[in-house]
C-alpha positions in Angstrom: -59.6 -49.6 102.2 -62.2 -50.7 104.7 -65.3 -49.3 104.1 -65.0 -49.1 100.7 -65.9 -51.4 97.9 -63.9 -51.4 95.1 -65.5 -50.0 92.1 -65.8 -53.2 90.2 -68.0 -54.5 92.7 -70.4 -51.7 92.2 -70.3 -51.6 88.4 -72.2 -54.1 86.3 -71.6 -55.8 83.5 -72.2 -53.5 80.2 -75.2 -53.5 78.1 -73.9 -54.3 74.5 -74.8 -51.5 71.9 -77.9 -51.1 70.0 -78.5 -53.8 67.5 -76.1 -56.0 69.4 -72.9 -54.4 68.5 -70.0 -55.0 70.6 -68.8 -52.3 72.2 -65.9 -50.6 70.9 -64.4 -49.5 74.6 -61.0 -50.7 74.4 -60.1 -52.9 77.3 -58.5 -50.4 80.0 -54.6 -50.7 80.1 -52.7 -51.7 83.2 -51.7 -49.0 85.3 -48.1 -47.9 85.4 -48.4 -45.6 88.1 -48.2 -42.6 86.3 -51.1 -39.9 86.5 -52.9 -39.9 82.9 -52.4 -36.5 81.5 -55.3 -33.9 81.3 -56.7 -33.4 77.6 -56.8 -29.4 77.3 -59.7 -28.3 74.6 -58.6 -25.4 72.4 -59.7 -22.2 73.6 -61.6 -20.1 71.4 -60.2 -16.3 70.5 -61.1 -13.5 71.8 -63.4 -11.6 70.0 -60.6 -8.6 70.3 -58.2 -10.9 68.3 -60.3 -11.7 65.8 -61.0 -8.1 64.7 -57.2 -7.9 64.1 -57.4 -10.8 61.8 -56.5 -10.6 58.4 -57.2 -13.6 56.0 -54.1 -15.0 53.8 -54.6 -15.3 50.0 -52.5 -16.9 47.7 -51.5 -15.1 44.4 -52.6 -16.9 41.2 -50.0 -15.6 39.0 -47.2 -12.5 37.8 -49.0 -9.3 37.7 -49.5 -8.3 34.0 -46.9 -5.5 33.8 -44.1 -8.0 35.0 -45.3 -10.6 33.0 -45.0 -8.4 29.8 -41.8 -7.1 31.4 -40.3 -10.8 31.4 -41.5 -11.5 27.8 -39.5 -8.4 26.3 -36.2 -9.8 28.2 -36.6 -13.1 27.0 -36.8 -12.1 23.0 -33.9 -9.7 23.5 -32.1 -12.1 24.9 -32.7 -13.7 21.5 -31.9 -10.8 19.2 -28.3 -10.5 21.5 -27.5 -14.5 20.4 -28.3 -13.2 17.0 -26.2 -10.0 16.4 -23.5 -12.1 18.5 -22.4 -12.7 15.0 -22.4 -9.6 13.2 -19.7 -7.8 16.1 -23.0 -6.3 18.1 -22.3 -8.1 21.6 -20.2 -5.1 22.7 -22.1 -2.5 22.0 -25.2 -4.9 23.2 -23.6 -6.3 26.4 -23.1 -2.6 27.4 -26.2 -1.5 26.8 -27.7 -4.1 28.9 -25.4 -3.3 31.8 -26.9 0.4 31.6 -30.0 -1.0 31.1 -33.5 -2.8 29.7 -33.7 0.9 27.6 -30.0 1.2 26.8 -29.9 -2.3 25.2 -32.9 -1.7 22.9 -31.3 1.2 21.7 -27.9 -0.6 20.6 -29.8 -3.2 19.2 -32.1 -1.2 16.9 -29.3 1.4 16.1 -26.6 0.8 13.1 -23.0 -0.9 13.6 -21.5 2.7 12.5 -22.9 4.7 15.3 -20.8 4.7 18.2 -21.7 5.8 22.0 -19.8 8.3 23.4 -17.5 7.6 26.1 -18.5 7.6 29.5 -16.8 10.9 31.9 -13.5 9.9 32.8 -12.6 6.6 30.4 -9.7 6.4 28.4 -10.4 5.7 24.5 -9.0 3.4 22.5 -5.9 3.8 20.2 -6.0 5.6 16.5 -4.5 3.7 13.6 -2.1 5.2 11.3 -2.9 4.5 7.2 0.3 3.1 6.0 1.4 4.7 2.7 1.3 2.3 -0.5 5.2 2.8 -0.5 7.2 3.8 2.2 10.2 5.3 0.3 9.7 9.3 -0.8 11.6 12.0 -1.8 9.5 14.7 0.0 10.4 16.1 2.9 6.7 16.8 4.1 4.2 14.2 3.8 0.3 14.4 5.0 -0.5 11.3 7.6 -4.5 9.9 7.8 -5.3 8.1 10.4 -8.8 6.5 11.5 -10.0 7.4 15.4 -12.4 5.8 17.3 -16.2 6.6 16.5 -16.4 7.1 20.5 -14.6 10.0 20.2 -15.2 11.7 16.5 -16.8 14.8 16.9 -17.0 14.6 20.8 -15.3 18.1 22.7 -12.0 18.1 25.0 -10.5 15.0 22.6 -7.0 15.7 20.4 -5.0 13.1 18.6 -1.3 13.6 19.5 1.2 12.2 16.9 4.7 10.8 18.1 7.7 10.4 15.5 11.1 8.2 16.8 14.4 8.6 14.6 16.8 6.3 14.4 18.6 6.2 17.3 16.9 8.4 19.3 13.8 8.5 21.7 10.0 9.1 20.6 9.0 13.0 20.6 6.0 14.4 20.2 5.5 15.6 16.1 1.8 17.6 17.0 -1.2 17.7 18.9 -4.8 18.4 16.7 -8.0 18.5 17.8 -10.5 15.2 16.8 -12.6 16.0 13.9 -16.5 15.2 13.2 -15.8 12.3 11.4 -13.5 8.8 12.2 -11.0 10.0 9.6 -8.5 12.6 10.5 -6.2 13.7 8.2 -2.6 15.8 9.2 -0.7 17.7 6.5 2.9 18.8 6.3 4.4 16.4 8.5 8.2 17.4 8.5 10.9 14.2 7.5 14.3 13.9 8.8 16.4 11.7 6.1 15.9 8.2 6.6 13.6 6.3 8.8 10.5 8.1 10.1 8.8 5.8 12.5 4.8 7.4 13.7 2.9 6.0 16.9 -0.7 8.4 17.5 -2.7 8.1 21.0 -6.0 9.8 22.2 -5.9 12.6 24.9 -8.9 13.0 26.4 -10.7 13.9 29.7 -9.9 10.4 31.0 -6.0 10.6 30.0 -3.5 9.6 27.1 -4.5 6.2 25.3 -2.2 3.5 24.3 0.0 4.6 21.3 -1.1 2.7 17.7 1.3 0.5 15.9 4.2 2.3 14.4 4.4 3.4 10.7 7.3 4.6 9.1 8.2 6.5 6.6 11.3 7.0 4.8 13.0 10.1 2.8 15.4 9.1 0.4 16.6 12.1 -1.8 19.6 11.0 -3.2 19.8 9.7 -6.7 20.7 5.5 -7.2 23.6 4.2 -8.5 23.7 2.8 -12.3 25.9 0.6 -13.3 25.6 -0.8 -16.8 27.9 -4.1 -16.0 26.7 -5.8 -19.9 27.5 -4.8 -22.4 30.7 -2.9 -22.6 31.4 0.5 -24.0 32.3 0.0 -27.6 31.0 -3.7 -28.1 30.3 -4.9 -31.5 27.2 -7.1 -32.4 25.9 -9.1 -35.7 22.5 -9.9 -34.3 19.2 -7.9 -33.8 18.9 -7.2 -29.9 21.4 -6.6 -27.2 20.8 -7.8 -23.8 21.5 -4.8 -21.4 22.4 -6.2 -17.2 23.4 -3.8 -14.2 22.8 -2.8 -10.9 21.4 -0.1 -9.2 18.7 0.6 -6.4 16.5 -2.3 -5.3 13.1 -2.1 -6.2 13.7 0.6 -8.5 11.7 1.3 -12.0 14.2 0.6 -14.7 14.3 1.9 -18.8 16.4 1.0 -21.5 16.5 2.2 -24.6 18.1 2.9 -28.0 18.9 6.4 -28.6 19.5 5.0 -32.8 16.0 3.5 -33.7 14.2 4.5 -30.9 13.5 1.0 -29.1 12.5 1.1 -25.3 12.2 -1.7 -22.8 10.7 -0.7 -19.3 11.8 -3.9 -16.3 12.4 -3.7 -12.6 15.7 -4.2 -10.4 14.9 -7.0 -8.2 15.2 -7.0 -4.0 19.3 -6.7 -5.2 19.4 -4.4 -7.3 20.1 -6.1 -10.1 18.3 -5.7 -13.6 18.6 -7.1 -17.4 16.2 -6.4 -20.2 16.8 -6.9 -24.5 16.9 -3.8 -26.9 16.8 -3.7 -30.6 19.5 -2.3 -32.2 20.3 -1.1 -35.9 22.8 -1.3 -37.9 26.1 0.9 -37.3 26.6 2.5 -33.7 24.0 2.3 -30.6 23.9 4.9 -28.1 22.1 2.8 -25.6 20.7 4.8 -22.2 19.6 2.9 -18.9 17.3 5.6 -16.9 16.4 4.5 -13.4 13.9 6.2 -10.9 14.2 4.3 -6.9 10.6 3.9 -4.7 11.5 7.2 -3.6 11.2 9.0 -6.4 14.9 10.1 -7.6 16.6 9.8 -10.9 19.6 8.6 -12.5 20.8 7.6 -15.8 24.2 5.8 -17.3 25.4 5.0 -21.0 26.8 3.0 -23.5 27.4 2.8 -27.4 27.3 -0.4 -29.1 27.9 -1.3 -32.9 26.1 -3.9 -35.2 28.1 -5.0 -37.7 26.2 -6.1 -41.6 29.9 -7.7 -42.3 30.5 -5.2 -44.5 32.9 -1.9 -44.9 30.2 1.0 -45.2 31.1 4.7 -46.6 28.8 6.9 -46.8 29.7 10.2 -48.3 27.6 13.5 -47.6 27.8 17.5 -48.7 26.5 20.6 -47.5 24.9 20.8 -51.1 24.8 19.2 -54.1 23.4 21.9 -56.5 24.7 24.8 -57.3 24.0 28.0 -59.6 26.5 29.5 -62.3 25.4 32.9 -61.1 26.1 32.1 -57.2 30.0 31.1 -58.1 32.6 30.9 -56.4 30.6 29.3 -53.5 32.3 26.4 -51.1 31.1 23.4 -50.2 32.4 20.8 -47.1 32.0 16.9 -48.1 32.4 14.5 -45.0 32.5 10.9 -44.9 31.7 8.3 -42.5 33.3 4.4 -42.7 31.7 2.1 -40.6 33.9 -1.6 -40.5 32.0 -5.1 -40.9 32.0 -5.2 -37.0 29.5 -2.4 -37.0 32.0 -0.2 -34.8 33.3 3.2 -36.3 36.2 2.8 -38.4 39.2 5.4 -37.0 42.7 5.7 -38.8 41.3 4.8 -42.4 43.3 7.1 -45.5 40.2 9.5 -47.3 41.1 10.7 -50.5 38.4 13.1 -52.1 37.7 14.3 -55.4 35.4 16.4 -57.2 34.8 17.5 -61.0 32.6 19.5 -62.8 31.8 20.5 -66.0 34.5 23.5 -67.7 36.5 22.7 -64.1 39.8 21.4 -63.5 39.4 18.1 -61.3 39.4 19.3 -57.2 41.5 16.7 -55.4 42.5 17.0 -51.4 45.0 16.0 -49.6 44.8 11.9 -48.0 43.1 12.6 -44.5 42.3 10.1 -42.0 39.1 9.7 -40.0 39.0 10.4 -36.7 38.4 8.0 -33.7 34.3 8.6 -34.7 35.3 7.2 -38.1 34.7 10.7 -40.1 37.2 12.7 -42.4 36.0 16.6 -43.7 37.2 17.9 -46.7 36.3 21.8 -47.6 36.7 23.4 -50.7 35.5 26.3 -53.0 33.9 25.9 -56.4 35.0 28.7 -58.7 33.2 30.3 -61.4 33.5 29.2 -65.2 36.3 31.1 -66.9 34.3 31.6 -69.9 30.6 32.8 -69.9 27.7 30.2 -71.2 30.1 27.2 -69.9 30.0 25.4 -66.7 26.9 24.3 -66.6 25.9 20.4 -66.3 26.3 17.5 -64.1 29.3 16.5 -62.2 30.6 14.2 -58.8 32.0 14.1 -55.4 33.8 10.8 -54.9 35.5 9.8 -51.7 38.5 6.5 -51.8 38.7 5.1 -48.5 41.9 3.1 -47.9 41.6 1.2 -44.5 44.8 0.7 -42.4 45.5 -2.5 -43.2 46.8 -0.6 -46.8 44.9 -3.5 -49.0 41.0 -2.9 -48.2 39.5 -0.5 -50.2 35.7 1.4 -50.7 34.4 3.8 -52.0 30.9 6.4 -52.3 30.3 9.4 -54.4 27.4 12.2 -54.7 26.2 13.7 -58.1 26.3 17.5 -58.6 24.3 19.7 -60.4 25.7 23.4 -61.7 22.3 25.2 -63.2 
């Protein structure tokens, strides 16, 4: 512009810096034709600000209560992983839901104690005791069951007992009250004959629980079957034992034995019913008796008679008495014998011929009889007094001939006598 000198015309060269440093202006850059922007300083606050102020600090750690706090959590957490394997998560899980308290309670309290249940929840179900055998013969039985400790001696709780019959829908048996203890026991439990099936639930203020598995009982009063199928009525042995087979109940106790010598065997029927055991038997006839008591309880018996044969004809020849006193004559007297063939079996049909003699006495001689179908023959008859006195006195015999049918085989047997 005219008048006016520019401004590097009026401004020297500058002056370097003291002790001949160069400057450190930096050389001015071109202009772009924008304005260069005003630098603003900072303005101070008002004193009226600063009253208001409040200084920041920075927390160096937890307090101490939340610290100790967060150390009890962490070694609980440790006792939970430990009880985890002696069945304590449950009750330690729910503690810890209801709180840091509540969980050092289940932890420190025994496996047996149980917390009541909440107002409103539904227990879980009893269990029914099954018998050690299912079959009786009693028409009332007494059921045990085990309830949940959340509920043993806790008010407004019953156990209610359901029974199904064959063939017919579940009713309800009864209704009791939930004891002070986990076991509850129910007597005189009424049976219908047969299958008795029992479910038991929890009734509480929060509703009917789940029923427990079923448990049956059954009531079996009739007496089993025998059948002895081996051996047969009237068979004849030559050895020692007999085995003894038949049927009866399954499962049922089973005793055989020898009426004769008194042997026993004791065996078991298996799942069919079916049963064998070995009995002694002696010589001559066997009344052999199977006795058989089922799970339930009854009774029943069947029978046989077997012989064992020595291979021999036996006779054997008894009397009401064998002495006799002068003074006591006339008195009678019966003789019977018994002839047994080699078979062992009782000897029926055979020709007895008796005699008997005494001193001073005219020989008594009966009539042939035959044995019966038990292989016995009786012969009765009086002995008189001595027809003179002093006489009569003295030893004397009974003597039986057995003739068998065949008309050939032959034995005999006698008894002494004795008149004082």
């Amino acid at each position: 512009m005219p008048g006016v000198r520019p401004l590097h015309a009026t401004i020297g060269p500058m002056e370097p810096r003291r002790g001949g440093r160069p400057s450190q202006v930096s050389p001015r850059q071109p202009s772009t034709g924008r304005p260069t922007p005003k630098r603003v300083r900072p303005v101070a606050p008002s004193a009226a600000r600063l009253s208001r102020h409040r200084n920041i600090e920075r927390r160096r750690g937890l307090p101490p209560g939340v610290q100790i706090a967060l150390g009890a959590a962490i070694v609980l957490v440790g006792v939970i992983i430990v009880f985890a394997g002696v069945s304590k998560v449950g009750p330690i899980l729910a503690a810890a839901v209801r709180g840091l308290g509540g969980l050092a309670s289940a932890v420190i309290a025994p496996s047996e104690s149980a917390t009541p249940l909440p107002s409103g929840a539904v227990s879980d179900a009893p269990v029914i005791l099954a018998p050690d055998q299912p079959y009786t013969n009693s028409t009332a039985i007494q059921i045990t069951l085990k309830v949940p400790g959340s509920v043993a001696g806790q008010t407004g709780y019953t156990c209610r007992l359901w029974v199904t019959l064959p063939n017919a829908e579940a009713v309800i048996a009864t209704e009791v009250p939930i004891g002070a203890t986990t076991q509850l026991k129910i007597p005189d439990i009424a049976l219908t004959e047969g299958g008795n099936s029992f479910q038991a639930s929890i009734v509480g203020p929060g509703g009917e629980s789940v029923l427990s598995a079923p448990v049956t009982w059954i009531l079996d009063t009739t007496k089993p079957a025998v059948k002895i199928t081996s051996p047969a009525n009237g068979a004849s042995f030559s050895i020692d034992t007999v085995l003894v087979k038949g049927k009866t109940q399954a499962n049922s106790d089973v005793r055989i034995s020898n009426g004769t010598n008194g042997a026993t065997v004791a065996t078991t029927a298996d799942t069919t019913g079916v049963f064998s055991g070995s009995v002694a038997i002696a010589a001559g006839s066997n009344e052999i008796t199977v006795s058989v008591t089922d799970p339930a309880g009854n009774t029943n018996s069947a029978g046989v008679t077997v012989a064992r044969g020595t291979g021999e004809l036996r006779v054997i020849l008894t009397g009401t008495t064998y002495r006799f006193k002068v003074t006591s004559l006339p008195k009678n007297v019966t003789f019977t014998v018994v002839v047994t063939g080699p078979d062992g079996r009782r000897l029926g049909g055979a020709m007895a011929l008796f005699t008997v003699t005494l001193p001073g006495l005219e020989p008594i001689v009966s009539t042939p009889l035959l044995t019966d179908s038990s292989g016995a023959a009786t012969f009765t008859t009086t002995i008189p007094a001595p027809s003179l006195p002093g006489t009569g006195t003295g030893s004397g015999l009974a003597v039986v001939l057995i003739t068998l049918p065949d008309g050939v085989t032959t034995a005999s047997a006698r008894q002494v006598l004795t008149v004082q």
